[in-house]
C-alpha positions in Angstrom: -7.2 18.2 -19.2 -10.0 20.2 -21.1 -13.3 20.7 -19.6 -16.0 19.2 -21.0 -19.1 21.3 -21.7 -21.6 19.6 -19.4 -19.2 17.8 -17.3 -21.5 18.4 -14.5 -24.6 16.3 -16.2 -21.5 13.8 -17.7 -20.8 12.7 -13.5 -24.3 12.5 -12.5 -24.8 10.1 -15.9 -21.7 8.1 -14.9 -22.7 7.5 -11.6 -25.8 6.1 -12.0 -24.7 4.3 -14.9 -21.4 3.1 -12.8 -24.0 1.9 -10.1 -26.5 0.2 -12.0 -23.3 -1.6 -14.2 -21.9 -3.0 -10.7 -24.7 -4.0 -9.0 -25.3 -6.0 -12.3 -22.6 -7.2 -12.1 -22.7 -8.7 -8.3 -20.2 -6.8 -7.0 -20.9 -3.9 -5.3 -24.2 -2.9 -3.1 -24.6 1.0 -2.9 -26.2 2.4 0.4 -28.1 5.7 0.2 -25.3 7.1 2.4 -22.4 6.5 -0.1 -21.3 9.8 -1.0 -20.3 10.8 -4.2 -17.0 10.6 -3.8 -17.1 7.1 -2.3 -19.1 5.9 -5.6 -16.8 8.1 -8.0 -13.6 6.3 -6.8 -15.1 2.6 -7.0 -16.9 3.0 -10.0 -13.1 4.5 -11.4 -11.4 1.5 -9.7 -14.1 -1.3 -11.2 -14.2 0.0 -14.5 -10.0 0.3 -14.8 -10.4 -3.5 -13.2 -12.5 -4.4 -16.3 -10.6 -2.5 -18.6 -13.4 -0.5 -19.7 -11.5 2.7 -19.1 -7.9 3.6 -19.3 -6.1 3.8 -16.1 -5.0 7.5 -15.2 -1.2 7.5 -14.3 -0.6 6.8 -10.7 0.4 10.5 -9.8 -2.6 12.1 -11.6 -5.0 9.8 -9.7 -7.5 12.7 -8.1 -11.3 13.1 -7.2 -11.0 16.0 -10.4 -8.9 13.4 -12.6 -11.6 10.3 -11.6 -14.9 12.5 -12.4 -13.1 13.8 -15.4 -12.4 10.3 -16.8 -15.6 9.2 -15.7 -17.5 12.0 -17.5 -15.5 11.1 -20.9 -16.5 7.6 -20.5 -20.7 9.1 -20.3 -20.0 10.8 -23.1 -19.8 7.9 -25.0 -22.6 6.1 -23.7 -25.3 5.7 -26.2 
């Protein structure tokens, strides 16, 4: 798994796009008190559900693996 240059920026964009797709889309209400980590993992977990992304193999499945994917998936956005 390479690192992206601005992986960093990639996860922040990710989130909030992740966030503002689910609540769109009815299913999810974030609190201000979700962590990170709570938000990376659903916003993994919906977008494998809506085959948006492809699903990491079940024994790579980490909080690295999950921003990782997640920040490959910004990348592409826009």
């Amino acid at each position: 798994m390479k690192k992206l240059k601005n992986e960093k920026e990639l996860v922040k964009k990710a989130i909030a796009a992740g966030v503002k797709y689910g609540e769109e889309r009815g299913v999810v209400e974030f609190e201000p008190t979700d962590s990170a980590t709570q938000k990376i993992e659903y916003i993994y977990r919906l977008l494998v559900h809506d085959k948006i992304i492809q699903p990491l193999p079940q024994d790579q499945v980490s909080q690295l693996s999950m921003k990782h994917r997640l920040a490959m998936w910004a990348s592409k956005l826009d």
